[in-house]
C-alpha positions in Angstrom: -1.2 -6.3 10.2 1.3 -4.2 11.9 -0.1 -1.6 14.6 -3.2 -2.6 13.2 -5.6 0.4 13.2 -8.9 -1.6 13.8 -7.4 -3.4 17.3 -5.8 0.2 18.3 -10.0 1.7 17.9 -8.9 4.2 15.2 -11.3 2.7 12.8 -14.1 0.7 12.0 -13.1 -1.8 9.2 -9.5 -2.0 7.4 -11.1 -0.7 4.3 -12.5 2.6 6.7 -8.6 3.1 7.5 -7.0 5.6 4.7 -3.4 4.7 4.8 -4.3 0.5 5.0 -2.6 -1.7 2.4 -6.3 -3.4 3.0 -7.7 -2.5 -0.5 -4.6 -3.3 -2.1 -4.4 -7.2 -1.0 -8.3 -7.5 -1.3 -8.8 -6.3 -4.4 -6.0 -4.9 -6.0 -7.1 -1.0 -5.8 -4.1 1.7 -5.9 -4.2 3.5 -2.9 -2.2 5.7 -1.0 0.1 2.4 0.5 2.2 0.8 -2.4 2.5 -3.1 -2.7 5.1 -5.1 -4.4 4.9 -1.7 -6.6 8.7 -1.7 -8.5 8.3 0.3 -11.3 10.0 3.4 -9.7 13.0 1.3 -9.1 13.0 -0.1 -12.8 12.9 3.6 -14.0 15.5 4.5 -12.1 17.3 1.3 -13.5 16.4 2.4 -17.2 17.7 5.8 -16.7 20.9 4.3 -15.3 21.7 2.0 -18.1 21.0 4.6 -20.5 
């Protein structure tokens, strides 16, 4: 992953790092780092249309 915290030393294990898309891609937890995650660009789509 890009600037990798693990390689840089500022933690232990992906999952340890708080902002990591980690959880996300291993098992699909919400976390703080969205992923493939459209629906505030299809609400602001429906409002549009409306």
């Amino acid at each position: 992953m890009h600037r990798n915290p693990v390689v840089r030393g500022l933690a232990a294990s992906p999952e340890d790092w708080r902002w990591s898309s980690y959880r996300s891609y291993a098992y699909g937890e919400a976390g703080l780092v969205r992923i493939n995650d459209w629906t505030w660009w299809e609400e602001k789509i429906r409002r549009s249309a409306g």
